[in-house]
KOLDREN-44516 format. One record per residue (C-alpha): residue number from 1; residue in three letters; x, y negated, z. Coordinates in Angstrom, 1 decimal. Layout:
+-------+------+--------+--------+--------+
! pavex ! voba !      X !      Y !      Z !
+-------+------+--------+--------+--------+
!   NUM !  Ala !      X !      Y !      Z !
...
+-------+------+--------+--------+--------+
//
This chain:
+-------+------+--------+--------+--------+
! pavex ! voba !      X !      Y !      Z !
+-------+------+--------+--------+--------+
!     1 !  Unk !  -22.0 !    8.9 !   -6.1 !
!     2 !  Unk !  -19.5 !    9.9 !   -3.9 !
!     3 !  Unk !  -16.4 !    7.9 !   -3.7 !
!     4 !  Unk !  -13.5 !    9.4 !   -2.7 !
!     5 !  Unk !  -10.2 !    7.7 !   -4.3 !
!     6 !  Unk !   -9.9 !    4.3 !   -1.8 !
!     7 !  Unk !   -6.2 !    4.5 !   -1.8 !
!     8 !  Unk !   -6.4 !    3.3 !   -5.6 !
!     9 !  Unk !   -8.8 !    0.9 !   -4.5 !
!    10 !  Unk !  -12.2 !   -0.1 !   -2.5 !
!    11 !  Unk !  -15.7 !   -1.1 !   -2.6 !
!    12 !  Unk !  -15.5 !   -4.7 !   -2.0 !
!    13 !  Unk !  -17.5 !   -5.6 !    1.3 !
!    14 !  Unk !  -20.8 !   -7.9 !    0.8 !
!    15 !  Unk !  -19.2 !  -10.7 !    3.4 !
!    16 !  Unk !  -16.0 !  -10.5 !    1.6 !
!    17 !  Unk !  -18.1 !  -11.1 !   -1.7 !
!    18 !  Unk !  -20.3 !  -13.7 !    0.0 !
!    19 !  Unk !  -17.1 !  -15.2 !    1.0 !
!    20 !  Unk !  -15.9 !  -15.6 !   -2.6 !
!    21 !  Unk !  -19.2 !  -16.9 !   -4.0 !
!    22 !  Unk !  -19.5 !  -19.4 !   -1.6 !
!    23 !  Unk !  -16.0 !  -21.1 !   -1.3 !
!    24 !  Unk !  -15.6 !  -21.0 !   -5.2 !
!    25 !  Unk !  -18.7 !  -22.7 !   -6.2 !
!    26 !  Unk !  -19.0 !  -25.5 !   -3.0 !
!    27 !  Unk !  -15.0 !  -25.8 !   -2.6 !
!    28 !  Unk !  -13.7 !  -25.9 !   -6.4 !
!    29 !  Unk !  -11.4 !  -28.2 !   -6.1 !
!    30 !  Unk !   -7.7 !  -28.3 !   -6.3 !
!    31 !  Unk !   -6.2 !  -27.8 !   -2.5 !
!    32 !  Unk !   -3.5 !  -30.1 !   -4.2 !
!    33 !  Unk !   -5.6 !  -32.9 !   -5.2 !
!    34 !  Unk !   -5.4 !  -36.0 !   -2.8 !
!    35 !  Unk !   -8.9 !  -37.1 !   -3.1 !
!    36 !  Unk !  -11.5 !  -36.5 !   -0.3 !
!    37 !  Unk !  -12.8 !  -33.1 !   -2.6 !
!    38 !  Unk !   -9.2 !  -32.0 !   -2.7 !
!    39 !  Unk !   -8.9 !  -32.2 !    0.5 !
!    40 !  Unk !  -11.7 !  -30.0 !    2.0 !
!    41 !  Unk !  -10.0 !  -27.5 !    0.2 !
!    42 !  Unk !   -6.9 !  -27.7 !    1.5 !
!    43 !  Unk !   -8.2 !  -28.0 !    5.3 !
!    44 !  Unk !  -10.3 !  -24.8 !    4.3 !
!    45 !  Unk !   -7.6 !  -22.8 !    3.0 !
!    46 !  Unk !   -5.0 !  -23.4 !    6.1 !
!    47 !  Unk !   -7.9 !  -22.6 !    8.2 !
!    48 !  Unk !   -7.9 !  -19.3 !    6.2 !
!    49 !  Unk !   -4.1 !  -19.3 !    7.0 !
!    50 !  Unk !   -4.3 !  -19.6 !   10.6 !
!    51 !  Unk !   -6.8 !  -17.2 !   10.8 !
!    52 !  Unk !   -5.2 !  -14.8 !    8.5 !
!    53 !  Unk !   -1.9 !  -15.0 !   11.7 !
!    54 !  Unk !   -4.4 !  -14.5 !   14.3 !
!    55 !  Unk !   -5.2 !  -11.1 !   13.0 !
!    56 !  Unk !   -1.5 !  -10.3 !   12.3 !
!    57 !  Unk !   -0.1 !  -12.1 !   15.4 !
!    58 !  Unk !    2.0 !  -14.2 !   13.4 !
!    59 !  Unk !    2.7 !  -17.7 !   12.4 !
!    60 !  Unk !    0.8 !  -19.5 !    9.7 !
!    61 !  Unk !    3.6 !  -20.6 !    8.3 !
!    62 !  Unk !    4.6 !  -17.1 !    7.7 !
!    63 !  Unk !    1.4 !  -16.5 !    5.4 !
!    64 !  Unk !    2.0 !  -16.4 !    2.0 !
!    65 !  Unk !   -1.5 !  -15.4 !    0.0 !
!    66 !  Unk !   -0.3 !  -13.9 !   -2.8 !
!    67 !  Unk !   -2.3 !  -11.4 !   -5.7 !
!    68 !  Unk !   -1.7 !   -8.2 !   -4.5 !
!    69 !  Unk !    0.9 !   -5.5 !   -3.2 !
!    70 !  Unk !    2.5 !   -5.6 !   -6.7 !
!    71 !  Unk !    3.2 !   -9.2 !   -7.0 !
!    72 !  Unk !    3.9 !   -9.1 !   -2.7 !
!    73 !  Unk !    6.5 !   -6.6 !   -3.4 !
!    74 !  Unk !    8.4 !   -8.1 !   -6.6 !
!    75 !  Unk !    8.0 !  -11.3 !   -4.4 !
!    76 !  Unk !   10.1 !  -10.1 !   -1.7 !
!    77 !  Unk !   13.0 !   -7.9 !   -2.8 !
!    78 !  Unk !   13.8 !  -10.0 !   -6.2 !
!    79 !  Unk !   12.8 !  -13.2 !   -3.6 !
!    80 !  Unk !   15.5 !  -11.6 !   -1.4 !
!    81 !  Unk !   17.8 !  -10.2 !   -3.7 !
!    82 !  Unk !   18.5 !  -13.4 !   -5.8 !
!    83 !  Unk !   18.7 !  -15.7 !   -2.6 !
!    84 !  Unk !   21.0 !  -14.0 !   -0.9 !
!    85 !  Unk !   23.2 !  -12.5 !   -3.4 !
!    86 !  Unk !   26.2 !  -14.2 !   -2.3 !
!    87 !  Unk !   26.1 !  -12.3 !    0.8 !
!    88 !  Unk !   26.0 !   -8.5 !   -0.9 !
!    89 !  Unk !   24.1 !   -6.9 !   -4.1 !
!    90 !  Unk !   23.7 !   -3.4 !   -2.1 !
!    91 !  Unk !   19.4 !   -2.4 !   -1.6 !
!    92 !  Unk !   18.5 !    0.5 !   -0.1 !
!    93 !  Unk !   14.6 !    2.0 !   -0.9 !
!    94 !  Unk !   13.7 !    5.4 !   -1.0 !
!    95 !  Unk !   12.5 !    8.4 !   -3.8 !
!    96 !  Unk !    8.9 !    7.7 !   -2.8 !
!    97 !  Unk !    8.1 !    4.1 !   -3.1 !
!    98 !  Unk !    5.5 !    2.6 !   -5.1 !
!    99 !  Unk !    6.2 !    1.7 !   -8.2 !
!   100 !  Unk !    6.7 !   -1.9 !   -7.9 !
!   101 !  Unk !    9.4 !   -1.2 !   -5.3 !
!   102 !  Unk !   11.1 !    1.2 !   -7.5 !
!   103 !  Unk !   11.2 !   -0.4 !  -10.7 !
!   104 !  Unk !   11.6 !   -3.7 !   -9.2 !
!   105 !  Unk !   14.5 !   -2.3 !   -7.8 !
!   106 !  Unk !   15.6 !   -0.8 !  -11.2 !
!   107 !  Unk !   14.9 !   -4.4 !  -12.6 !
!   108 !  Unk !   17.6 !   -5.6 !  -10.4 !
!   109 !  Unk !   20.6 !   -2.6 !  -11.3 !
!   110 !  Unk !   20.0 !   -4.8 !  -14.3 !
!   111 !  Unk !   21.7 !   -7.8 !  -13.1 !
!   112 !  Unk !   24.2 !   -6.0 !  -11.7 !
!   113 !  Unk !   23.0 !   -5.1 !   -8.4 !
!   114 !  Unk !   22.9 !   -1.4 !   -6.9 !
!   115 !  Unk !   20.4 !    0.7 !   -5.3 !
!   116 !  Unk !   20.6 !    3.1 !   -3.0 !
!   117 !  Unk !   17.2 !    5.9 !   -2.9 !
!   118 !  Unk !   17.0 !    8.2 !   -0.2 !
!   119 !  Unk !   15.7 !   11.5 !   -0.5 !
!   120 !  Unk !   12.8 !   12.7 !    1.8 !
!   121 !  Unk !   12.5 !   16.5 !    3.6 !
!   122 !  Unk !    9.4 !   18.1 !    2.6 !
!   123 !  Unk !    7.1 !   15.9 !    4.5 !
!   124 !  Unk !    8.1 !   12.6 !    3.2 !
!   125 !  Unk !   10.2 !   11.1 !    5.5 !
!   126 !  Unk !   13.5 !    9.8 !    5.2 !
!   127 !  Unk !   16.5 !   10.7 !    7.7 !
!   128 !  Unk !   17.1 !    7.9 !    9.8 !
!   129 !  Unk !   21.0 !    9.1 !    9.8 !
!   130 !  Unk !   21.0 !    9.1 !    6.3 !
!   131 !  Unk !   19.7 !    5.6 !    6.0 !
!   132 !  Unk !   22.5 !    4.4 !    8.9 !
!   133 !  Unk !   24.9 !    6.1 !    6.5 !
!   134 !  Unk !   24.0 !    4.2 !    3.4 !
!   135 !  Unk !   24.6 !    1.0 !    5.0 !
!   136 !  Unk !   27.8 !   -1.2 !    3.7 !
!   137 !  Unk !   28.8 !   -4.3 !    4.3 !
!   138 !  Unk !   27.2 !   -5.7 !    1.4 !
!   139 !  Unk !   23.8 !   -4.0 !    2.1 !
!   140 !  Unk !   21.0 !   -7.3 !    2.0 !
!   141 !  Unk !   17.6 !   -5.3 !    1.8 !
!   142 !  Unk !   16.4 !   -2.0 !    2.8 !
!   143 !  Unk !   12.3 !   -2.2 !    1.2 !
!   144 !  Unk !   10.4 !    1.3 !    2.9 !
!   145 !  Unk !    7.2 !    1.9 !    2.2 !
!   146 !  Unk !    5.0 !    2.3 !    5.9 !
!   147 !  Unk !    1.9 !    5.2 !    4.5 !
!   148 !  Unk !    2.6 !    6.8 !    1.5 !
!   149 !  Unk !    0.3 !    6.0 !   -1.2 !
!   150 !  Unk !    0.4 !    9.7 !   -2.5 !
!   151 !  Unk !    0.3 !   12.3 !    0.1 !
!   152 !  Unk !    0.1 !   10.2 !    3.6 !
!   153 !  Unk !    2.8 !   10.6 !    4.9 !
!   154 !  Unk !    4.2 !    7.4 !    7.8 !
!   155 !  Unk !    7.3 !    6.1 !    8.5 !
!   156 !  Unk !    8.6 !    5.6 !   11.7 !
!   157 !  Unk !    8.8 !    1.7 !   11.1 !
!   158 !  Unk !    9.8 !    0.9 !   14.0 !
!   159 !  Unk !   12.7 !    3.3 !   14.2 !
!   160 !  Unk !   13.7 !    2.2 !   11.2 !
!   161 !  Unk !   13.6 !   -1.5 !   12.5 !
!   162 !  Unk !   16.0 !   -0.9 !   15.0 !
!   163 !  Unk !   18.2 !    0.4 !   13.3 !
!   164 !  Unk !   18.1 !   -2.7 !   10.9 !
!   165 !  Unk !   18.6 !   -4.8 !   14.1 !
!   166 !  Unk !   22.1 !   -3.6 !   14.4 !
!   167 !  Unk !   22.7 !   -5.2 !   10.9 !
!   168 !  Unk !   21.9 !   -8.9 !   11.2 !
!   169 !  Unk !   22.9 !   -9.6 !    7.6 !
!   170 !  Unk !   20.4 !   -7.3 !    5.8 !
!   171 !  Unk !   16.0 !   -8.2 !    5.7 !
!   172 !  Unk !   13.8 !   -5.2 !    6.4 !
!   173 !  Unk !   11.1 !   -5.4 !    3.6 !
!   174 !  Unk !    7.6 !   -2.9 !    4.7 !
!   175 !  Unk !    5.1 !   -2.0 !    2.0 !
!   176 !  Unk !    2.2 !   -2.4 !    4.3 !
!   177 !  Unk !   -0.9 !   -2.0 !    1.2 !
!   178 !  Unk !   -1.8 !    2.0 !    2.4 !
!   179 !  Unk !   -1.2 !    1.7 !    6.1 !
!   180 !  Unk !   -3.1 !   -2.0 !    6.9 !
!   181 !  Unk !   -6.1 !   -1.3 !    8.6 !
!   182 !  Unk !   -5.4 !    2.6 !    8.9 !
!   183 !  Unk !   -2.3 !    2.6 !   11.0 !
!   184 !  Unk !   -1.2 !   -0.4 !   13.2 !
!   185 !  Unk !    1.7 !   -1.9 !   12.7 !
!   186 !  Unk !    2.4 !   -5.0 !   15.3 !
!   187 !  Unk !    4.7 !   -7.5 !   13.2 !
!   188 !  Unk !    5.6 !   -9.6 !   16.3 !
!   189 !  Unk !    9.0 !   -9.0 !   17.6 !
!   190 !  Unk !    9.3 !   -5.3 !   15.1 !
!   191 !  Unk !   12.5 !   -7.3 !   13.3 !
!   192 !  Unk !   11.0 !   -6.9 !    9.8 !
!   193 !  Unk !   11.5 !   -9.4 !    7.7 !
!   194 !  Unk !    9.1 !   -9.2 !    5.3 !
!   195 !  Unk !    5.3 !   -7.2 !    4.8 !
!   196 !  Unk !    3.5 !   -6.6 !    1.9 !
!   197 !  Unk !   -0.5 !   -6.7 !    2.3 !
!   198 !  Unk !   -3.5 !   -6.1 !   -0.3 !
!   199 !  Unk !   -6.8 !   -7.3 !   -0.1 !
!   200 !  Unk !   -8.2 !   -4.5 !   -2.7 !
!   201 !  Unk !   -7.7 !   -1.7 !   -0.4 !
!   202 !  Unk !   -9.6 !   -3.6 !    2.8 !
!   203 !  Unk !  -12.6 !   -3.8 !    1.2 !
!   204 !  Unk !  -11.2 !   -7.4 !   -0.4 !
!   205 !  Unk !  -11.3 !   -8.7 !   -4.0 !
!   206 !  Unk !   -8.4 !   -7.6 !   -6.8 !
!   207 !  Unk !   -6.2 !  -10.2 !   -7.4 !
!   208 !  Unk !   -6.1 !  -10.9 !   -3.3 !
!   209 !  Unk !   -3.0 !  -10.4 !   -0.9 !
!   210 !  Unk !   -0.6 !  -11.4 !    1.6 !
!   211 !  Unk !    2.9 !  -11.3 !    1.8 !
!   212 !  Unk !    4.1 !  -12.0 !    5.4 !
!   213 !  Unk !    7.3 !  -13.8 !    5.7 !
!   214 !  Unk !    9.2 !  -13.9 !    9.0 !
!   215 !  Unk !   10.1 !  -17.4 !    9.9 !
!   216 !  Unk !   13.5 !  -18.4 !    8.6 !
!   217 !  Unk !   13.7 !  -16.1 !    5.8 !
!   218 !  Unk !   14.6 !  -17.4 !    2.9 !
!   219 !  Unk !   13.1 !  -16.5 !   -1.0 !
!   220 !  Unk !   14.5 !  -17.4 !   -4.2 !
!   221 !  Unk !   10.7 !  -18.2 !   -6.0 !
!   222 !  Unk !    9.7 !  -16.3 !   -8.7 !
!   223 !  Unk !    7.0 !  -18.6 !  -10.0 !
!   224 !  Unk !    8.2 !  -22.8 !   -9.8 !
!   225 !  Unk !    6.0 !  -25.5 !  -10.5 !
!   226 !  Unk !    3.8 !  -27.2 !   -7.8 !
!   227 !  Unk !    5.5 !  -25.9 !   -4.7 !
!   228 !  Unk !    2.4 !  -24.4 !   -3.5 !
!   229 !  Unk !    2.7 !  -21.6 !   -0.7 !
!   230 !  Unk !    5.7 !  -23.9 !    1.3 !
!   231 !  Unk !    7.5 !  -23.7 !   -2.2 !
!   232 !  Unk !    7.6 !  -20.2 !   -2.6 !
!   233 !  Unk !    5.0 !  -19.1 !   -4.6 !
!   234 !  Unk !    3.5 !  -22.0 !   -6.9 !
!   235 !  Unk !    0.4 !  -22.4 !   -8.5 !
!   236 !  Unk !   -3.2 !  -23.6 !   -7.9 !
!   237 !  Unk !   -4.3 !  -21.7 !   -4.8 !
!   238 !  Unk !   -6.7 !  -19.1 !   -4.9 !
!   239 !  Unk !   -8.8 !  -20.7 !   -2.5 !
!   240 !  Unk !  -12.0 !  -18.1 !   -2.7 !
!   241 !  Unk !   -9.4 !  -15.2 !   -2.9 !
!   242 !  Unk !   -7.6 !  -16.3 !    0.4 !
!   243 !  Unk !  -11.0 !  -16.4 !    2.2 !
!   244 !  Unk !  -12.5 !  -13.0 !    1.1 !
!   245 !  Unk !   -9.2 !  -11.4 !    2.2 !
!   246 !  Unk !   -9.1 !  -13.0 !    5.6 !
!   247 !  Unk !  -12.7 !  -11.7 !    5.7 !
!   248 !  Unk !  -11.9 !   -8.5 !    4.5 !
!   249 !  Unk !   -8.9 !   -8.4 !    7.3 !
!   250 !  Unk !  -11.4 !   -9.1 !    9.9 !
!   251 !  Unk !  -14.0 !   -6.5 !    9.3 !
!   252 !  Unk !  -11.1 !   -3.8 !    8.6 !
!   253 !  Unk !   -9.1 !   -4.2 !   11.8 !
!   254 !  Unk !  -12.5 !   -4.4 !   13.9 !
!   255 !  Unk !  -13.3 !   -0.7 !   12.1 !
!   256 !  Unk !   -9.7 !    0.1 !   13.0 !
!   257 !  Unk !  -10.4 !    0.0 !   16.5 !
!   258 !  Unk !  -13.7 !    1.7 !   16.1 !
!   259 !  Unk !  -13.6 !    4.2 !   14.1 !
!   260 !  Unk !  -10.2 !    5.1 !   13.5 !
!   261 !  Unk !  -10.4 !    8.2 !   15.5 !
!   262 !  Unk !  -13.1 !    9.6 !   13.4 !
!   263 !  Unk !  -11.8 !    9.5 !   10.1 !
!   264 !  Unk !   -8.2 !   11.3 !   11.3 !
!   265 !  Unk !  -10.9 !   13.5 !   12.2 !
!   266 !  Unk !  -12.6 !   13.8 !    9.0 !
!   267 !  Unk !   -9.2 !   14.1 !    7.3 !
!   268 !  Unk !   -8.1 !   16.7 !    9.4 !
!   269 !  Unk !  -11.4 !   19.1 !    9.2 !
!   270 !  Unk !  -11.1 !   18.5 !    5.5 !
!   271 !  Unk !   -7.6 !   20.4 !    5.4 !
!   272 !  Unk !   -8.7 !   22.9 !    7.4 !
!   273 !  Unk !  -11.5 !   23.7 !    5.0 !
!   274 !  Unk !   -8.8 !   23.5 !    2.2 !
!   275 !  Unk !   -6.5 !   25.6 !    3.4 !
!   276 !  Unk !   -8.8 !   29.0 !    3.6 !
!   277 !  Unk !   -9.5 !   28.1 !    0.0 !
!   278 !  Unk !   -7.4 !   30.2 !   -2.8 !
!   279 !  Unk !   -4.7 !   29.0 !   -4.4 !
!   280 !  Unk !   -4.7 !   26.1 !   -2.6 !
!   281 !  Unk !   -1.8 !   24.4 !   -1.0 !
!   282 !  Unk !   -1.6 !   21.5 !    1.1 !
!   283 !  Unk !    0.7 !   19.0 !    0.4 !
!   284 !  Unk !   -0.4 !   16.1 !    2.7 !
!   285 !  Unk !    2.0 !   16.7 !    6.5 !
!   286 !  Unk !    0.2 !   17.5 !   10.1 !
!   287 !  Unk !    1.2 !   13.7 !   11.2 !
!   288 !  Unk !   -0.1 !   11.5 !    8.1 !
!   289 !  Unk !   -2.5 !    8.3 !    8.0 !
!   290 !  Unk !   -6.0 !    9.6 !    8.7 !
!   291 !  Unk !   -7.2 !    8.4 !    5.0 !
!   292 !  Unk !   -5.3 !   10.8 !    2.8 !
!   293 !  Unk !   -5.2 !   14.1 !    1.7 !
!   294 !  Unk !   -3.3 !   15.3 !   -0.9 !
!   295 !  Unk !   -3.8 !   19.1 !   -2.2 !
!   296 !  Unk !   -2.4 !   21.3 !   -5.3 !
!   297 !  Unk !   -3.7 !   24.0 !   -7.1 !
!   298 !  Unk !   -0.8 !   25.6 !   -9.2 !
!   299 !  Unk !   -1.9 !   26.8 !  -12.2 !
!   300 !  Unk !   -5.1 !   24.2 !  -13.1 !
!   301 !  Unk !   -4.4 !   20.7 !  -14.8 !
!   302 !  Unk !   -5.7 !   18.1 !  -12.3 !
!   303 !  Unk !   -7.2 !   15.9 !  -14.5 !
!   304 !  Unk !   -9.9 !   18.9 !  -15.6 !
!   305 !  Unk !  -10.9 !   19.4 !  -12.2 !
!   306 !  Unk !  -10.8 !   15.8 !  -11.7 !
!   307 !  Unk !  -13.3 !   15.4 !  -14.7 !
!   308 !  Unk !  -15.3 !   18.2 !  -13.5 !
!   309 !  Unk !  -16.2 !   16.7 !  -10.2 !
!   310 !  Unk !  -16.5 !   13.2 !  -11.8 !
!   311 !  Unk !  -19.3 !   15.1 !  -13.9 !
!   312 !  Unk !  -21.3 !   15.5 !  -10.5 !
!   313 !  Unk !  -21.0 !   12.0 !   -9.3 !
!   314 !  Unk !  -17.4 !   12.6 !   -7.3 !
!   315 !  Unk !  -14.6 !   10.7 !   -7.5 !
!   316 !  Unk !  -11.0 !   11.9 !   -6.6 !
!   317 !  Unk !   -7.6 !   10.9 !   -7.9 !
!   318 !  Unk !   -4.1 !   12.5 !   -8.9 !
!   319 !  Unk !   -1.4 !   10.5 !   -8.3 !
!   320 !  Unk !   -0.7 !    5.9 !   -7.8 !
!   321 !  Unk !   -3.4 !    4.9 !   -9.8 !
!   322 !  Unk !   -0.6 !    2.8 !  -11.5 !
!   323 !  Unk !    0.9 !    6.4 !  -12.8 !
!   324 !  Unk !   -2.0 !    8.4 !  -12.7 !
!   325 !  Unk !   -2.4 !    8.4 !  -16.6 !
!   326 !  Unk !    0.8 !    9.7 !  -17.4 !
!   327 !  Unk !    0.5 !   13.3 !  -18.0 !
!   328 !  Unk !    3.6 !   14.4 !  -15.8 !
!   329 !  Unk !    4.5 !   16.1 !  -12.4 !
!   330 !  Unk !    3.9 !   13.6 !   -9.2 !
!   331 !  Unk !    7.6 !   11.9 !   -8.8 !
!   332 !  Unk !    6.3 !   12.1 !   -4.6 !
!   333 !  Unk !    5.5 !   15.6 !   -4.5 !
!   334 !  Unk !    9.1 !   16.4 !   -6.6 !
!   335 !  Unk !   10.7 !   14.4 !   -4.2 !
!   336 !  Unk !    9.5 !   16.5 !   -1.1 !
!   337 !  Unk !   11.2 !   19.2 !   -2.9 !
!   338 !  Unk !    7.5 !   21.2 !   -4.4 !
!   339 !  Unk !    8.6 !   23.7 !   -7.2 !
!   340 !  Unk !    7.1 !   22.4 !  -11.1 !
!   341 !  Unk !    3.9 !   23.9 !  -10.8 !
!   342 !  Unk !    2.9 !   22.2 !   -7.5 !
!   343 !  Unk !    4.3 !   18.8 !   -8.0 !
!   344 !  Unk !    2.2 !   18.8 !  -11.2 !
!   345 !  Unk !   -1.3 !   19.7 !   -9.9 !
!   346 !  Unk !   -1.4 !   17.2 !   -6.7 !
!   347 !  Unk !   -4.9 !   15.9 !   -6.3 !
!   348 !  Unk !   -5.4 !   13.3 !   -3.9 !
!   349 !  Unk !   -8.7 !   12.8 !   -1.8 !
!   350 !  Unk !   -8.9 !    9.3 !    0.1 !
!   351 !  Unk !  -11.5 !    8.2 !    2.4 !
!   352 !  Unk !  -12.9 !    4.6 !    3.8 !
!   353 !  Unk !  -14.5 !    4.2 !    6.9 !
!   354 !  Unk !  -17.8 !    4.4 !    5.0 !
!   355 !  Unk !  -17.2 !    8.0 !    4.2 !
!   356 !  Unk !  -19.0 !   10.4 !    6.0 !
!   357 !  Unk !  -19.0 !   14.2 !    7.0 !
!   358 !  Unk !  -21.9 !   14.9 !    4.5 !
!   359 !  Unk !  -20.3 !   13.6 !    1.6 !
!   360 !  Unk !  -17.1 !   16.0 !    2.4 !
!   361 !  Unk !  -19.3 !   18.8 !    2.3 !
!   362 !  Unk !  -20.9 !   18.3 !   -0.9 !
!   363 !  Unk !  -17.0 !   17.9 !   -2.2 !
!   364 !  Unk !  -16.1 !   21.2 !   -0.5 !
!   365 !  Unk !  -19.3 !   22.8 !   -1.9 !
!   366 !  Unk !  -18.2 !   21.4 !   -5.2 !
!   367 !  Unk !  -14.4 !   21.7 !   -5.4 !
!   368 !  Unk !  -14.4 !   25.5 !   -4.2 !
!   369 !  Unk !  -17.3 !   26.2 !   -7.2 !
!   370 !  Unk !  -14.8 !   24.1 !   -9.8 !
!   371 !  Unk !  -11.8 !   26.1 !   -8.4 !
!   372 !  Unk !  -12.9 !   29.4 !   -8.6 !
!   373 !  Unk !  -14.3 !   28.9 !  -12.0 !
!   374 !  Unk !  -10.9 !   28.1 !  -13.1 !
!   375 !  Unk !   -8.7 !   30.9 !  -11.7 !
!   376 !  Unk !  -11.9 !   33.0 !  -13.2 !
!   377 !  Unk !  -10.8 !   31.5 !  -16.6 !
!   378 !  Unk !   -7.1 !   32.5 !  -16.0 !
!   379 !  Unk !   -7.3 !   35.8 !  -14.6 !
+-------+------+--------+--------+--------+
//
């Protein structure tokens, strides 16, 4: 098998599955329980905590665990947008978010707030002038994603930061899920506000996360009952979770340092073997995260070359894995301005840093056979 879609999600690493086994069957119990049991846990899970900050260079008591990017990102801009409503009901996001940006964002148009979505030139970024121009007074959030999930692209964060600086009254939200352990991003003294993390796409368990939370920032919780999380995200803590995605953190930022160099490079002799190919056009920009390569072949439904290389053991992916079902052109690719044709046959390769040079040549060997059977059909 070769495994090339880790931006919808990765192999989960033995010592982040060890980690799980182990804390949930000898630490079972409730964190919140006030007997001796109860409170191994808890000692154990703000270890995880201050561990989890040490990696980040943050504070522990701006850890939140949470269950994902999804739930991280509904977390923070309803957790904003409710809280501090009697300040302004203006958010700003962009045309390319993630799903649970946008349509947490559309949730909130609901309720009578407004959102604001920059466009993106063909590469995927936003204008920084335009996003100082959509700024009012009763602005409270601007939510950008950092990596694009789709095509690659990164934003220049901490542009965009200082910018938000000049605006004390609005939180900078970052959808960190693509770009965490791919392309640094150093939270300390940046001026955001708030950072979404996933465990899944470390080499962590589903259902693991963080959401970091500068201190001072206030959320209006989305789940009350037991006050866990400092009160803003209650519920039993997933104790086991919380470990395997501080263990997960640690092995992905240590690979960062190695190895990052060499997959940018894999990603980059991979479009240059694309690009000779016919009728193929690259959609993924020159400066991207070195993970991602998104491609189009006008004319031929992704999802039957998709099958067709999933019939010889590879694995590649269209669009979000939360989207990729829906039989319609990528909303990313439209955005970037990519005529019908193109924005509906985007195919997106994603590596790990377990991927290696052979398995790209046995997709080249594979996708140019698959492709030129096609346009054979066709012609």
């Amino acid at each position: 098998m070769i495994y090339l879609d880790n931006s919808a999600t990765t192999k989960p690493h033995p010592e982040a599955l060890e980690s799980f086994n182990q804390v949930a069957a000898a630490y079972f119990a409730n964190p919140s329980s006030i007997h001796q049991f109860g409170g191994q846990a808890e000692r154990l899970l703000a270890a995880a905590r201050e561990q989890a900050a040490g990696l980040l260079g943050v504070l522990p008591q701006e850890v939140i665990f949470t269950s994902g990017g999804t739930e991280g990102n509904n977390l923070a801009i309803k957790g904003i947008a409710l809280q501090h409503q009697s300040r302004g009901r203006h958010i700003i996001t962009t045309a390319v978010e993630h799903p649970s940006v946008l349509e947490a964002c559309e949730s909130l148009e609901q309720l009578g707030f407004e959102i604001t979505v920059l466009p993106v030139d063909q590469f995927g970024l936003i204008s920084l002038e335009a996003l100082e121009q959509a700024i009012r007074p009763d602005t409270i959030l601007i939510s950008i994603l950092h990596v694009n999930n789709e095509i690659g692209t990164v934003q220049d964060i901490k542009a965009i930061a200082e910018l938000a600086k000049r605006h004390p009254k609005l939180f900078l939200h970052i959808d960190y899920v693509q770009g965490l352990g791919k392309v640094p991003l150093v939270l300390k003294d940046l001026g955001v506000d708030l950072c979404t993390m996933s465990g899944h796409k470390i080499h962590g368990l589903k259902g693991t996360g963080l959401l970091y939370v500068r201190s001072g920032v206030k959320l209006f919780s989305l789940l009350h009952g037991g006050q866990q999380e400092f009160g803003i995200r209650s519920g039993t803590e997933n104790l086991a979770g919380a470990v395997s995605f501080v263990k997960a953190l640690r092995l992905i930022k240590e690979r960062e340092r190695a190895e990052a160099g060499r997959l940018n490079k894999l990603k980059e002799d991979l479009i240059a073997r694309l690009a000779v190919m016919e009728g193929v056009q690259i959609n993924t920009p020159e400066q991207s995260a070195p993970h991602i390569v998104n491609f189009s072949v006008p004319g031929i439904k992704p999802e039957v070359l998709i099958h067709m290389l999933g019939e010889q053991g590879i694995y590649i992916s269209t669009k979000s894995a939360c989207s990729s079902k829906e039989q319609s052109e990528s909303r990313v690719l439209a955005a970037c301005g990519h005529e019908p044709a193109r924005a509906s046959s985007g195919l997106r390769v994603s590596f790990s840093y377990d991927t290696t040079a052979s398995e790209l040549d046995q997709f080249i060997a594979c996708v140019s056979e698959a492709i030129e059977q096609l346009l054979n059909i066709m012609r």
